[in-house]
TORSEVO-998805 format. One record per residue (C-alpha): x, y, z. Coordinates in steps of 0.02 Angstrom, whole numbers, plus 50000, padded with zeros to 5 digits. Layout:
<recs>
      xx      yy      zz
       X       Y       Z
...
</recs>
This chain:
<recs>
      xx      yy      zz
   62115   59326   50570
   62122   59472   50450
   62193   59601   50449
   62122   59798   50478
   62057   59837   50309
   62081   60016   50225
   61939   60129   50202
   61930   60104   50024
   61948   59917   50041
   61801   59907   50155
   61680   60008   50072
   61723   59896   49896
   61705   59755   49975
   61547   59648   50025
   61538   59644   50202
   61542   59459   50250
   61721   59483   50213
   61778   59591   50381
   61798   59513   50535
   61698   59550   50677
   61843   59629   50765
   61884   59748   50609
   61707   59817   50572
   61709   59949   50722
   61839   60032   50620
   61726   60039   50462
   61643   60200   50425
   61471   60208   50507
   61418   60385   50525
   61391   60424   50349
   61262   60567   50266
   61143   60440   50194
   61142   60339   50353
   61092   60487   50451
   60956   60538   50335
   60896   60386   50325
   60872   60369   50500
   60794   60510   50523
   60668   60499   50402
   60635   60314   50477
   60625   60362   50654
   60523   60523   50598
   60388   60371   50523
   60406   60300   50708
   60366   60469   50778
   60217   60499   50706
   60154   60305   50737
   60208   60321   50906
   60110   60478   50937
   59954   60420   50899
   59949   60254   50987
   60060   60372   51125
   59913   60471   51147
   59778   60359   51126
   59837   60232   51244
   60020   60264   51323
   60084   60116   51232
   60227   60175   51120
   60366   60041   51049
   60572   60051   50983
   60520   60003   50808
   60697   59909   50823
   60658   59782   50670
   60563   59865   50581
   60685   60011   50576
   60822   59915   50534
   60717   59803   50402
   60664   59982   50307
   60837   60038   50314
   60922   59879   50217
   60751   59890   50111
   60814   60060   50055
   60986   60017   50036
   60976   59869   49952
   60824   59949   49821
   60819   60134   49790
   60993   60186   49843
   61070   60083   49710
   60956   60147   49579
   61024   60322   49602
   61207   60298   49647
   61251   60168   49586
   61442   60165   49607
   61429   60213   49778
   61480   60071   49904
   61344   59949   49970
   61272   59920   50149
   61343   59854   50288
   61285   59793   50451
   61370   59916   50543
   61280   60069   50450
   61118   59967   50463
   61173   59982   50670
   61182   60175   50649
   61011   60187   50553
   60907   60091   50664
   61024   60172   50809
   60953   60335   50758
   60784   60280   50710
   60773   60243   50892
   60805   60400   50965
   60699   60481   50871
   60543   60376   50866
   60536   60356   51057
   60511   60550   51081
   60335   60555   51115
   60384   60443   51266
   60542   60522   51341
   60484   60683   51346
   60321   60651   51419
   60223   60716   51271
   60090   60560   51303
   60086   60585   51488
   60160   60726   51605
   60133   60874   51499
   59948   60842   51426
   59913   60786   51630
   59973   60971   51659
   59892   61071   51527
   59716   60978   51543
   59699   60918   51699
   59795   61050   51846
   59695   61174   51931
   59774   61359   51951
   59802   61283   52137
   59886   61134   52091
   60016   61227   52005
   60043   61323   52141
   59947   61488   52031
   60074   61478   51890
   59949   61394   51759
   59769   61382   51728
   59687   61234   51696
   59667   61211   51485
   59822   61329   51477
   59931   61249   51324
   60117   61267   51309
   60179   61378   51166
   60318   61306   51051
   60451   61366   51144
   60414   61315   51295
   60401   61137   51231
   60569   61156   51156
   60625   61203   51313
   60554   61044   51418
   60603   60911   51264
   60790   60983   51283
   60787   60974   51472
   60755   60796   51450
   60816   60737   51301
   61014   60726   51344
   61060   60654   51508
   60982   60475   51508
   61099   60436   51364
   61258   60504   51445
   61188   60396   51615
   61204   60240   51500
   61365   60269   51436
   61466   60229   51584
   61355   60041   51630
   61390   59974   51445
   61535   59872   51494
   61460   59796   51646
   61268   59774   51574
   61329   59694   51412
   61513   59651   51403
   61539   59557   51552
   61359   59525   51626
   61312   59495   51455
   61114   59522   51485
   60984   59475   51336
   60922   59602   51278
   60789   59498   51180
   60736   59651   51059
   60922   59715   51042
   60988   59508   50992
   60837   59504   50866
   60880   59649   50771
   61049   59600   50790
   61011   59445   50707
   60894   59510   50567
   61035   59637   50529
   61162   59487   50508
   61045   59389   50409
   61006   59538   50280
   61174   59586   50256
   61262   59393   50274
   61376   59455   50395
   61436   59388   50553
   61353   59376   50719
   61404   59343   50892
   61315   59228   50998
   61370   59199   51174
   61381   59030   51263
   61429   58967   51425
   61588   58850   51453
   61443   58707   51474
   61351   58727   51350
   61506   58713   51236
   61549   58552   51339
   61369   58494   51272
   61412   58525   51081
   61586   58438   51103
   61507   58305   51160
   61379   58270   51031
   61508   58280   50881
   61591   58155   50971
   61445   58074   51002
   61442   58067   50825
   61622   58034   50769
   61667   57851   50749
   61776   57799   50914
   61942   57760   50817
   61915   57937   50753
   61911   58030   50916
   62045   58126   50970
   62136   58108   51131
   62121   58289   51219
   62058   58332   51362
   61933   58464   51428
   62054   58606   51421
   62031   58584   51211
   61823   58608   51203
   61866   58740   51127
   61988   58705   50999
   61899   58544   50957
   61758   58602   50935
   61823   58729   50831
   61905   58614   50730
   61755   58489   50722
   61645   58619   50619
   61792   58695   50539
   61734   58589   50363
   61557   58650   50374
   61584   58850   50412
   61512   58957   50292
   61691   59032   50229
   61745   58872   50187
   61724   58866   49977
   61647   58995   49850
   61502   58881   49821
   61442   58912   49996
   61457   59094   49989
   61343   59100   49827
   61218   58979   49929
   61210   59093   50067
   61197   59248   49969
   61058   59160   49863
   60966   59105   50057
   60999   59282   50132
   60921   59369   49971
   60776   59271   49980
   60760   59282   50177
   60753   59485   50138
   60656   59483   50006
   60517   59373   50096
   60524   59485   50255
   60504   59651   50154
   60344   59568   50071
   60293   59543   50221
   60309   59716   50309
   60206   59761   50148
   60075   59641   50138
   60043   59713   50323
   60078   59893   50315
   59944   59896   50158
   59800   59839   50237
   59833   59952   50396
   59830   60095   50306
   59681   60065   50223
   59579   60038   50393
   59648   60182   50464
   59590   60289   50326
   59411   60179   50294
   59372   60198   50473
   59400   60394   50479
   59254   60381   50361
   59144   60261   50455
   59185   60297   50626
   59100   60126   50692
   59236   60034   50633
   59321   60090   50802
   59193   60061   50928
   59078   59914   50859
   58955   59857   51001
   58965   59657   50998
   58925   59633   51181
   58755   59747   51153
   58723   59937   51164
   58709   59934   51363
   58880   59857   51404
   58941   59994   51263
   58856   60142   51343
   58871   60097   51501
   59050   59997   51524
   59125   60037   51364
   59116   59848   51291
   59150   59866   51120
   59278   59791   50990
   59392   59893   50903
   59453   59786   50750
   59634   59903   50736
   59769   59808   50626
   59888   59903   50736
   59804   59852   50927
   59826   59664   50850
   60006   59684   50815
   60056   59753   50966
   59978   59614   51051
   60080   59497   50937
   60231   59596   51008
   60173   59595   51163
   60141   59398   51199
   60006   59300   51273
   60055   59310   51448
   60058   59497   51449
   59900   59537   51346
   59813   59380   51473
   59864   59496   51627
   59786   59619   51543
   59629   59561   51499
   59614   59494   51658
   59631   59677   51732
   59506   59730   51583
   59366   59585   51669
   59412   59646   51850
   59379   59827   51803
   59258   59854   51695
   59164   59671   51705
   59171   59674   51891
   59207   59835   52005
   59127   59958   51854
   58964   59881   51905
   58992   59835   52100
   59028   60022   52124
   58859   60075   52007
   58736   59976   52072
   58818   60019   52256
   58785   60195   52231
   58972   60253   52247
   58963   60317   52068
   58844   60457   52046
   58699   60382   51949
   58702   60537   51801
   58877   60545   51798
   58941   60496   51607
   59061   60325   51577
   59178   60449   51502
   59195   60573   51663
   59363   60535   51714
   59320   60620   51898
   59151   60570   51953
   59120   60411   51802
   59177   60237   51788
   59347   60266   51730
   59380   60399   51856
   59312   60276   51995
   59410   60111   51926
   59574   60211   51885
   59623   60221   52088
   59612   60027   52078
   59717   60021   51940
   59852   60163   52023
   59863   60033   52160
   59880   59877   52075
   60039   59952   51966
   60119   60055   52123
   60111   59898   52216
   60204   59766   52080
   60323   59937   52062
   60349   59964   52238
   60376   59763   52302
   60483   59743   52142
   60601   59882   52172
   60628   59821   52366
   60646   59644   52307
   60797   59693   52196
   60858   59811   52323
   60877   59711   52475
   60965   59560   52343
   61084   59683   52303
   61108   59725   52494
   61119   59546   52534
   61237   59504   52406
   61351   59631   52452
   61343   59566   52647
   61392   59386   52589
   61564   59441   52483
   61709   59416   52617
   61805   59536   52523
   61715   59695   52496
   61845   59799   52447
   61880   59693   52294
   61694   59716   52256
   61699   59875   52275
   61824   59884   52155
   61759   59798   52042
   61608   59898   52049
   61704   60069   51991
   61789   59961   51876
   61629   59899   51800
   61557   60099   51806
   61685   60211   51786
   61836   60129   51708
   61729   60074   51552
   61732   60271   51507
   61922   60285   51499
   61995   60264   51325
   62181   60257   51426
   62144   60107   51531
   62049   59988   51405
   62169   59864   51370
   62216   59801   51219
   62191   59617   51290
   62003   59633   51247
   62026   59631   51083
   62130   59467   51074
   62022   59390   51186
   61898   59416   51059
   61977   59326   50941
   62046   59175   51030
   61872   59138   51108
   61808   59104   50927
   61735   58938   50916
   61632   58940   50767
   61571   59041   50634
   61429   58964   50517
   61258   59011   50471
   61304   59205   50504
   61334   59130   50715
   61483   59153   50782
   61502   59061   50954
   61602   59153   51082
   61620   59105   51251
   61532   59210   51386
   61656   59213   51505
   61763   59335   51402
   61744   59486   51388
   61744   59519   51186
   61770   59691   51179
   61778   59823   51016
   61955   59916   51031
   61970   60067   51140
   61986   60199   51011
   61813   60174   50956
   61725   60174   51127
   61658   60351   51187
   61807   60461   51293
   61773   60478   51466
   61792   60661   51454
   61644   60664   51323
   61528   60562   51458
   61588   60640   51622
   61558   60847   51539
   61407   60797   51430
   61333   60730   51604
   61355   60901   51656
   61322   60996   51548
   61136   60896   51516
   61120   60910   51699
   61128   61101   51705
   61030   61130   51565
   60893   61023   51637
   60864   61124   51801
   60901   61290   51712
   60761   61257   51573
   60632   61171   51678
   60657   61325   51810
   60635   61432   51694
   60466   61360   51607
   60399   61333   51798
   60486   61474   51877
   60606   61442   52009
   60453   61485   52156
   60355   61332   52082
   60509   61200   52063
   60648   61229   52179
   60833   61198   52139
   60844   61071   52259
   60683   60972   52185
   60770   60960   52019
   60933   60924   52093
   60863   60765   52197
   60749   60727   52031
   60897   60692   51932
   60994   60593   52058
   60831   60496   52083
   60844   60482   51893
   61005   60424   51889
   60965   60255   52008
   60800   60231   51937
   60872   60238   51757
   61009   60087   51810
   60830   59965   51875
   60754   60022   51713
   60916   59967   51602
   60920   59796   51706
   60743   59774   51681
   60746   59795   51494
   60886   59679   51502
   60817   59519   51583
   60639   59559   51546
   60646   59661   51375
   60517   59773   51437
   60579   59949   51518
   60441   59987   51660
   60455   60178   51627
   60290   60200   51690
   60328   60116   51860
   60467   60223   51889
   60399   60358   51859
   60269   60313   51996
   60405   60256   52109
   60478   60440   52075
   60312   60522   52108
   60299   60423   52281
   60482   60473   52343
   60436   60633   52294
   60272   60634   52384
   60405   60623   52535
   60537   60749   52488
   60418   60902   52435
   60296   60964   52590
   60100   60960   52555
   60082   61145   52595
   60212   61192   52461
   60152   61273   52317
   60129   61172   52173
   60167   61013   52267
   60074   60914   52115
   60146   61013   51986
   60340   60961   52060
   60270   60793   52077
   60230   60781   51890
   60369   60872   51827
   60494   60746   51964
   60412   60613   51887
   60444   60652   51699
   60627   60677   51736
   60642   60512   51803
   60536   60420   51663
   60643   60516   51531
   60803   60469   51593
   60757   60264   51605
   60673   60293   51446
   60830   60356   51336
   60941   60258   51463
   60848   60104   51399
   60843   60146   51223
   61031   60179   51189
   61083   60018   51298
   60958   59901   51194
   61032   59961   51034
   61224   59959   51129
   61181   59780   51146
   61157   59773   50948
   61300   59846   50911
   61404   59733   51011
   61330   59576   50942
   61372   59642   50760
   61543   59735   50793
   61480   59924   50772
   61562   60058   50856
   61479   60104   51003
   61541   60280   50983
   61462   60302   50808
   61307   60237   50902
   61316   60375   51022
   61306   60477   50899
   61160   60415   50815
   61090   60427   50976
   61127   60598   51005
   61078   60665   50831
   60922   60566   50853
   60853   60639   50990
   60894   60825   50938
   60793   60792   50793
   60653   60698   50915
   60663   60869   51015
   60590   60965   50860
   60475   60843   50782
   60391   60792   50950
   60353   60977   50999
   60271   61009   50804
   60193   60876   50827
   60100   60897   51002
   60071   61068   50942
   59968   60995   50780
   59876   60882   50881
   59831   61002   51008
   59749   61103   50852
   59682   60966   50760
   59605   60893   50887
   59495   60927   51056
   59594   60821   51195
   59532   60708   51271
   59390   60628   51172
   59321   60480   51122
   59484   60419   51016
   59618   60516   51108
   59577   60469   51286
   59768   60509   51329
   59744   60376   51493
   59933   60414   51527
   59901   60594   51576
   59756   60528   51688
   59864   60412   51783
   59989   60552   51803
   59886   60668   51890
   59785   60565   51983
   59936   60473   52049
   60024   60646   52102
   59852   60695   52174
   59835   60528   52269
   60022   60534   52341
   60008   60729   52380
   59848   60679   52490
   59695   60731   52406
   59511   60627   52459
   59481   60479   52307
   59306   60450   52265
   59192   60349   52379
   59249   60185   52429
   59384   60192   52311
   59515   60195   52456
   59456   60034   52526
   59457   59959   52381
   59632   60009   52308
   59702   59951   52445
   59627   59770   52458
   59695   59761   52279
   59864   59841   52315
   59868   59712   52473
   59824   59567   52354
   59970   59612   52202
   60085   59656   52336
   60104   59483   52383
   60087   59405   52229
   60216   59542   52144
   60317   59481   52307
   60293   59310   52246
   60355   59313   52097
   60519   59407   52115
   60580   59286   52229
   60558   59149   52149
   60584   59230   51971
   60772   59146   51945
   60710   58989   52010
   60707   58854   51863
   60569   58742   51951
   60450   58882   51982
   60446   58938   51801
   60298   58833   51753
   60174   58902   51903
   60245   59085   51917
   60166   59086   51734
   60003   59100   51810
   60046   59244   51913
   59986   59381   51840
   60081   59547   51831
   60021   59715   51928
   60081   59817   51794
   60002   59729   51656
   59823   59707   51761
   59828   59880   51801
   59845   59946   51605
   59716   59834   51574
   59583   59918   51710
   59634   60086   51670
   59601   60050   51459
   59443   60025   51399
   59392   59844   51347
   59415   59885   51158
   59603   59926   51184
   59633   59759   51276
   59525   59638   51153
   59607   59673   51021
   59790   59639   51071
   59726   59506   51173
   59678   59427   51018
   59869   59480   50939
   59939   59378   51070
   59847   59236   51052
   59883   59224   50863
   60062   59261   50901
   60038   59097   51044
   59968   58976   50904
   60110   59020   50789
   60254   58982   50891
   60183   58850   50958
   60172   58791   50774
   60347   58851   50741
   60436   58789   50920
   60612   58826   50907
   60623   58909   50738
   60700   59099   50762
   60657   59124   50606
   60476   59103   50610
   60474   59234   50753
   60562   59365   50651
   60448   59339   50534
   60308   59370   50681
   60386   59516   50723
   60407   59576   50546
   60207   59549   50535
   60154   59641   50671
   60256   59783   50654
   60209   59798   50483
   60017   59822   50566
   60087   59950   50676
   60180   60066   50551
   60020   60062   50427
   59903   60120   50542
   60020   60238   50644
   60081   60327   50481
   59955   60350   50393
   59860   60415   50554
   59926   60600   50465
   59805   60555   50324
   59674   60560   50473
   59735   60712   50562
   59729   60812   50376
   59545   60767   50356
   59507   60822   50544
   59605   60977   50518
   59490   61008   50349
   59314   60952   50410
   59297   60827   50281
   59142   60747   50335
   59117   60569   50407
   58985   60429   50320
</recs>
């Protein structure tokens, strides 16, 4: 093993030459790292805003963050400074780390959701008289809210690292990709964890494969070192030759992925700006003009809808489209031709229309699948605490796992040579570890309890104090905000687990779940009941949100050796830049545009309200009760269904067809064109992994693909927003 390198030896030196166990100590938070990720997650930001607002759906922009960043490092950074040192995977950690933060602002803060629910759809009474209806927030008062949110969801994370990644070792299946890409772009080393059996498995087959005489006589307690020794010939340090081959196949594997995020982004960017000019491009009626005036059936050909649906998969965009039949092909006309919609009310009248009728179906299908889910998990906890004799030691372990992580004076040095006796291969940029060590970066670069346990504070305080003092302290109690951030603080740890096992965060469900506890906390007859139950809600959503974020890329990190303290700071400088950018931004779209319309149907902020309206007791439309609750009856059980039987290996092939409450209910809630087109994306993304079974590489390339579709058409959006703002006519 090598030794710690000095600074100037590591920043001469190609990277493929530390050790996974020396490159936390190489310098990560550098100038041109951090403007470099915030000019990439600044991109994100202004993507992510206009898909935020248009449809709720925002995404990390993990890969394609970190692709952009070795894109510029590799290309234009050389051209200028030459003699400065190159890239390594560490700093491309820190980027994309940063990138992050800043690009899922729209989200955290609520800018797609809770605060356009509050200034365009609460009534001077639902705010308990403190706002009228239409009443925008100035720039301040923004700055104010994005602050209160922005900080304490990262210092919640902080303290679960060691139990979420080190020794449960969860997926992660975003964070391992970019982990890999990273590796692959910069021909550095990568961990990969195995179990004990699966090592087993490959010393087997090489003996499988080794002529009998040849075998050596050890028993199981060597896997490891035979195994180790069995590839030894083959690893890619072996001889010069294979260095220059792998630097020749990791060249060409970057230069064939940045073609690709630019054969994509091009022709993105040119639909988004050709359709501002021929506006049918975005609502073209292929089912006829009735089911388009009447149910909204129309195709919206966006690049950017397509590769989200490639991101998404076909089981998730399926669930959806099957909520997009139910709602708009099915209950949109039951409850027309039934007479419980008004016969001149408009599709687009989110109160007495369609969408306003249809939307308490959805609330119920996705508060259902939230709801069942959360007990499900709760009680296995419960129960699996009632079946350990010794609960003490459990308990134990449990501060161990939360607290203990924090303090810089109790990690042991025995992490770090566990780390490097577990090594049982490195080749092809893998190196196998096994997963029941703990291979842990050395204390002195893991973030100082004090700096987690004050920062909690601190973001606590400044939370209630700002949010009092937008609301006033008559509207939002101290107590509300107190239990809001407690609530926050559990909700945040389902939301990290989730994003773990599932790689999708269900933000929006806990929110809900927040909104319903609150329903119970805050009385009816207080004033601005709805207004807490938004503003209760938001807290909890921003705190899984950034919880989620910073553990995803912590997972990155710890695959490629970064410093998870340099990654706290990304994280932290991320989202104080996020902070700014997302308030200038709402503001510009606020005077650009008249929200909602036809494009920027901001959905989110519909659910919100209606949601804290439904919990808070106010009458739904007619026969929308009856109906909601058949469905919520119906998903209940299945959502029931298939969290039991979710770990259970023989039930993965029929829990398939299942479908998810969630991802039904997005798809009622969005018009048809939003669901077509990524239910196309995930079919194209089915065929070509079915074509490419087994090949990891062929799905980063998928990935690279669609998010290419996404940045074009969210980026140059601005292009859009310019026009708008100077009336240049359409065609």
């Amino acid at each position: 093993m090598s030794t710690l390198p000095s600074s100037s030896e590591t920043n001469a030196e190609p990277h493929p030459t530390v050790a996974w166990d020396d490159k936390p100590a190489i310098k990560q938070v550098t100038l041109r790292a951090t403007l470099l990720g915030l000019t990439i997650g600044s991109l994100v930001l202004i993507s992510n805003f206009q898909f935020g607002l248009q449809t709720g759906w925002v995404s990390m922009m993990s890969l394609p963050s970190a692709l952009l960043a070795c894109a510029f490092f590799k290309q234009v950074w050389p051209a200028f400074f030459p003699d400065s040192p190159p890239i390594t995977d560490v700093e491309t950690v820190f980027v994309q780390s940063m990138a992050v933060a800043v690009g899922t602002g729209p989200l955290a803060y609520g800018f797609v959701g809770v605060i356009p629910a509050i200034e365009k759809f609460l009534t001077f009474e639902e705010s308990g008289g403190s706002r009228t209806q239409g009443e925008s927030f100035t720039l301040n008062q923004l700055l104010l809210w994005s602050l209160a949110l922005a900080f304490f969801g990262i210092f919640f994370a902080v303290p679960l690292r060691k139990q979420v990644i080190v020794r449960e070792k969860l997926p992660f299946p975003s964070g391992s990709a970019t982990a890999i890409l990273i590796a692959v772009l910069n021909g550095s080393e990568v961990l990969q964890e195995v179990s004990k059996s699966e090592l087993l498995e490959m010393r087997n087959r090489r003996l499988d494969q080794c002529p009998e005489v040849l075998r050596p006589n050890m028993g199981d307690d060597s896997n490891e070192l035979l195994l180790a020794n069995s590839v030894q010939s083959d690893g890619y340090d072996s001889t010069s030759n294979d260095l220059e081959e792998e630097t020749t196949e990791e060249s060409g594997t970057y230069k064939e992925n940045i073609s690709i995020l630019i054969r994509t982004f091009i022709p993105a960017s040119a639909y988004t700006i050709i359709s501002y000019f021929f506006p049918i491009l975005k609502a073209i009626p292929i089912f006829g003009t009735y089911l388009s005036k009447n149910y909204l059936w129309e195709f919206q050909p966006s690049p950017a809808y397509i590769g989200q649906g490639i991101i998404m998969g076909l089981p998730t965009v399926s669930y959806m489209m099957v909520g997009c039949v139910l709602g708009w092909g099915i209950l949109a006309p039951i409850a027309k031709y039934a007479g419980w919609i008004p016969p001149d009310a408009d599709v687009h009248d989110w109160e007495r229309g369609v969408q306003g009728w249809i939307l308490w179906c959805s609330l119920s299908v996705m508060v259902a699948d939230s709801v069942v889910g959360f007990i499900v998990i709760t009680i296995r906890s419960i129960v699996k605490f009632l079946m350990v004799d010794e609960k003490k030691v459990l308990l134990n372990k449990v501060w161990d796992d939360s607290f203990e992580s924090m303090l810089l004076e109790e990690e042991l040095a025995m992490n770090s040579v566990k780390s490097r006796t577990s090594s049982v291969r490195r080749n092809d940029f893998v190196r196998l570890v096994s997963a029941d060590d703990d291979n842990e970066v050395d204390s002195k670069h893991l973030v100082k309890y004090t700096t987690v346990l004050s920062g909690l504070a601190v973001s606590s305080i400044l939370c209630i104090l700002f949010v009092i003092s937008i609301f006033g302290i008559e509207i939002i109690p101290l107590y509300a905000m107190i239990t809001a951030l407690i609530i926050a603080l559990f909700l945040s740890i389902l939301g990290i687990r989730a994003l773990g096992e599932t790689d999708l965060n269900p933000v929006s469900g806990i929110g809900k779940l927040s909104q319903l506890i609150f329903a119970l906390i805050i009385p009816r007859n207080h004033p601005g009941a709805i207004l807490v139950n938004l503003v209760a809600g938001g807290v909890a959503e921003a705190g899984a949100q950034q919880a989620g974020d910073l553990m995803q890329d912590l997972k990155t990190g710890h695959l490629l050796g970064a410093s998870p303290r340099a990654q706290f700071v990304a994280q932290i400088i991320g989202a104080t830049w996020s902070v700014i950018l997302s308030s200038l931004m709402y503001i510009c779209y606020n005077k650009v545009y008249t929200i909602p319309n036809e494009q920027i149907r901001i959905p989110t902020a519909v659910v919100w309200i209606d949601c804290a309206r439904l919990v808070t007791g106010k009458g739904l439309p007619h026969k929308s009760m009856e109906c909601a609750l058949v469905l919520g009856s119906i998903f209940a059980v299945l959502s029931l269904v298939k969290n039991v039987y979710r770990d259970n290996e023989s039930a993965e092939k029929w829990l398939v067809w299942i479908p998810s409450g969630v991802a039904v209910g997005v798809g009622i809630y969005n018009s048809p064109s939003f669901t077509i087109a990524r239910f196309i994306g995930g079919y194209l993304s089915h065929i070509w992994l079915e074509k490419h079974k087994g090949d990891m590489n062929a799905k980063t390339k998928m990935i690279i693909f669609s998010s290419g579709l996404v940045l074009g058409e969210g980026v140059c959006s601005i292009f859009n927003m310019l026009f708008t703002s100077m009336d240049v006519p359409h065609f």
